[in-house]
N, C-alpha and C positions, 0 to 999 in steps of 0.2 A: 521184095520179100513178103513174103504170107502175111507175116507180124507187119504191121505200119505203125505203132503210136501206143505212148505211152496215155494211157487216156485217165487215170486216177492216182491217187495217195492216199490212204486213211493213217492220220498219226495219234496215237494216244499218249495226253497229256496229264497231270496232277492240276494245271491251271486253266479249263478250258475256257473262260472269258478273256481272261489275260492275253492267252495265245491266240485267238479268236480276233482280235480287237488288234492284236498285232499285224497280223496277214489281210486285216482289212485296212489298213495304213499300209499296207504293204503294197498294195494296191489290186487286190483280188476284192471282186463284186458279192454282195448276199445274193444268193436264190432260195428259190424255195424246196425245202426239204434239207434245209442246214446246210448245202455244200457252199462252198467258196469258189468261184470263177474266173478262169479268166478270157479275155476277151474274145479268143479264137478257138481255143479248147474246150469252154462250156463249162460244166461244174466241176472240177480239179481236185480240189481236198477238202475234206471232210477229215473233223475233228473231234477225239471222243476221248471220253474220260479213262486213265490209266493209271496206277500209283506210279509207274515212274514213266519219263516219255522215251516212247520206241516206234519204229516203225509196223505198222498192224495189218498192211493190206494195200497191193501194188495189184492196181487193175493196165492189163495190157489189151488194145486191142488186134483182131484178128479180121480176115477174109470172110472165110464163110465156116462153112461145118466141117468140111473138108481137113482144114486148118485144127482147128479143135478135137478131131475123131486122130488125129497122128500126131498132135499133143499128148493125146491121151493116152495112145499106146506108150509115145518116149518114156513119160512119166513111170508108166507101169511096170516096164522095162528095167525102171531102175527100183524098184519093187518098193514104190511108192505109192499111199492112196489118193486117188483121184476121185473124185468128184463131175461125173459128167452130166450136166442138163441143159435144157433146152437152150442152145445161143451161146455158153458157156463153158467151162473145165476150171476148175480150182482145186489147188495143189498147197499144202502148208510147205514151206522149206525147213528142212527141220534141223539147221545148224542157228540161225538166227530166229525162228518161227515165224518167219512173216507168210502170212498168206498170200499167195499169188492166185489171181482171179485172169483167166483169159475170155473174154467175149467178140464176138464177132460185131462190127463198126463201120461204120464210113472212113473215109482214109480222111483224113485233115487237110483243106483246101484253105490254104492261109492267103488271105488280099495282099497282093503286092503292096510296098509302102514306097512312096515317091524317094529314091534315094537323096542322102544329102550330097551337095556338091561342093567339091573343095577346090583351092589355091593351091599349087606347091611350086617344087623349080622349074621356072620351065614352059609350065601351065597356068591358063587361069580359065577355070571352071565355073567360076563364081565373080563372075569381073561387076564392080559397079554396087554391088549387094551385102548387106552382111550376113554371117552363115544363119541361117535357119535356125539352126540346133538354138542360140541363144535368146530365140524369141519365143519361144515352147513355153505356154505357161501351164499349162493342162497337167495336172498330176500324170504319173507315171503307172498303166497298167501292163503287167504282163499279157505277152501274146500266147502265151503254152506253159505248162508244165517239161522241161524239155529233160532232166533228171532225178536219179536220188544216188546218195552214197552210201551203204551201208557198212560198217566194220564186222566182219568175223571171226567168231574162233578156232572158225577152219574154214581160212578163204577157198581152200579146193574143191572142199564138197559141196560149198554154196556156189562157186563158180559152173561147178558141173553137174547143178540143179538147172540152174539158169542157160546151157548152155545144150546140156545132152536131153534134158525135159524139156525145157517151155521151147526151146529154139531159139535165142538169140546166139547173136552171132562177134565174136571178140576184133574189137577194130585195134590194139592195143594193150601192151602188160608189160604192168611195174613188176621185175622181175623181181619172184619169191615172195610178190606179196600184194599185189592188184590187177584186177585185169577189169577194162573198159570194155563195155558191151552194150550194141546192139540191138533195138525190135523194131526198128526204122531208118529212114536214111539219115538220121543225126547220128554224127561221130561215135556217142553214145547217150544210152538212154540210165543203164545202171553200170554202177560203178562197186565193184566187193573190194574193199580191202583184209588185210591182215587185223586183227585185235588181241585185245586182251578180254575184250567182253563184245556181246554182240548187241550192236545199238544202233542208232540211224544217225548218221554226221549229218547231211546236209539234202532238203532239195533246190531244184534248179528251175530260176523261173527266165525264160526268156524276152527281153527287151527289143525295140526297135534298130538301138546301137550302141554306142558310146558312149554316147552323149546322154541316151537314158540310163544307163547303166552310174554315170556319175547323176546325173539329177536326181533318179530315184534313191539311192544309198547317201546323197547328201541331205534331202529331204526327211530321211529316217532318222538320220542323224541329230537334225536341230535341234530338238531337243532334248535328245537322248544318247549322248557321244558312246554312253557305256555297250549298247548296242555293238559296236564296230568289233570290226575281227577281221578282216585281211582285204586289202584292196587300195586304191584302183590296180591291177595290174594287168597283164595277159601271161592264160596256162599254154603251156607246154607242148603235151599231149593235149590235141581239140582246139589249138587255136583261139580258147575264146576269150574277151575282156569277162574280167569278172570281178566283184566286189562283192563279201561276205559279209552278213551282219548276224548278231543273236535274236531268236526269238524270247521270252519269258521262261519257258521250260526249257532253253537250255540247246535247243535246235539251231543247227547254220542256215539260212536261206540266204542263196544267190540268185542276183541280177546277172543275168549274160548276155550276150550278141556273140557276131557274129562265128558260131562252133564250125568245124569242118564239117563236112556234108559227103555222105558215101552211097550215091545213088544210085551207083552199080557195083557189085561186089569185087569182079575184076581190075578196076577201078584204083583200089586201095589195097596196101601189103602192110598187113599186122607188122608193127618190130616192138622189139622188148627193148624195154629203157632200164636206166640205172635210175637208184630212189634220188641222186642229187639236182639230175638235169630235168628230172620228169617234172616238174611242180610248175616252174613258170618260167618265164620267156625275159620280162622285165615288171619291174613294181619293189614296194618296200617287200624285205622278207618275211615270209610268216611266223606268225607267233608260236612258240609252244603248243599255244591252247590251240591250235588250228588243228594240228597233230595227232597231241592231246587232249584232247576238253576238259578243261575243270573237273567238270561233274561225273569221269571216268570212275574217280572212286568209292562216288555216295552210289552211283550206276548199281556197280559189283556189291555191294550191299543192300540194296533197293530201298537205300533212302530218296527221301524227294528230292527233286533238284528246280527252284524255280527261282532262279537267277531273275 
């Protein structure tokens, strides 16, 4: 598809060293000019001061001009203002306001990573050895930004910002009330649900595997248990292991592996789930606060929220 990759995040916070210091424990790199990186993706999110935290600015990238100049029409089409310049098109959405920025990019050329090799009935894969995974000492860095989730107050007309403007494309929907999407060959890249306020639940950072995905969220944990919000388990819809933890302001960030992959669009057939089976596959059940977040109701008053 034209769209290949989610190439940024900008979130604004009330705590920006707190959050800052977090996602650098999280295992994202300093560069220069403030962003946070990860390893395969380059500079990924940027963080800026807000009185309460919201999602501020979803950089997609694109092909070429070509890509961008029929952006620009869709957008218009839906008698939205666009913004076109050089490399570019940015569009505010204007149910949640998050700015969407498209720029034209290189596609993401991720290094293959030596798979781990397992034991099971039957087979031995790994004869003679112990597994790999538990001789990993190396902290845990994300390979990609692979999504976000936003909550809306009108998930249709955000869905069909995202879908009839920018071009993504729907792998999946929570009937009446989310629908998975789109700008690459990951399962998905944004996620709109239903709300009661418009705010940013979670992004998604992708790991090696499993076994990252448990090192790094145990790692966060030691000495911070209050961090935790839902995990180990595996989702539903996308296939992927996932373990959510809190940022300081109040943010979900997840560790994931391995998501379903739709490399060709005839490939995959969108179906619509029910809200009970859509969520996860196996793991302890989610919390309220998964749901709901705490800070829903100081949100809707624009009190701070730095948990």
């Amino acid at each position: 598809m034209p769209l290949h990759r989610m190439k940024s995040v900008t979130i604004g916070v009330p705590n920006i060293a707190a959050t800052r210091s977090y996602y650098q424990e999280f295992g994202l790199a300093e560069t220069d000019g403030g962003w946070l990186a990860t390893t395969d993706g380059g500079p990924q999110l940027r963080i800026v001061e807000s009185p309460t935290r919201r999602l501020v600015e979803l950089e997609i990238g694109a092909d070429d001009n070509d890509d961008l100049d029929r952006i620009d029409r869709q957008l218009r089409g839906l008698d939205l203002t666009a913004i076109r310049a050089n490399g570019s098109v940015t569009a505010v959405e204007p149910i949640t306001r998050t700015r969407v920025v498209v720029s034209t990019a290189s596609r993401l050329d991720q290094p293959a990573r030596q798979a781990e090799r397992y034991n099971g009935p039957g087979f031995t894969d790994r004869p003679g050895v112990r597994a790999a995974a538990i001789l990993r000492t190396e902290p845990v860095q994300p390979r990609k930004l692979g999504h976000v989730v936003i909550g809306s107050t009108d998930q249709a007309l955000t869905q069909a910002f995202f879908t009839d403007g920018i071009g993504l494309k729907v792998s999946d929907v929570i009937e009446g009330s989310a629908a998975f999407m789109r700008c690459s060959t990951d399962h998905h890249n944004v996620l709109v649900h239903q709300a009661p306020i418009n705010f940013l639940h979670h992004t998604s950072w992708q790991v090696d595997d499993v076994d990252d995905v448990g090192r790094g969220a145990t790692r966060m944990l030691d000495e911070h248990p209050e961090r935790h919000v839902w995990g180990l388990g595996r989702h539903h819809i996308g296939s992927n292991f996932f373990w959510y933890l809190r940022d300081p302001a109040g943010n979900f960030s997840e560790y994931y592996s391995d998501l379903d992959c739709i490399p060709e669009d005839d490939l995959w057939k969108p179906e619509v789930w029910g809200e009970a089976e859509s969520l996860y596959t196996w793991g302890p059940p989610p919390p309220p606060s998964f749901i709901h977040p705490e800070d829903l109701a100081e949100l809707m008053t624009g009190a701070h929220s730095t948990r």
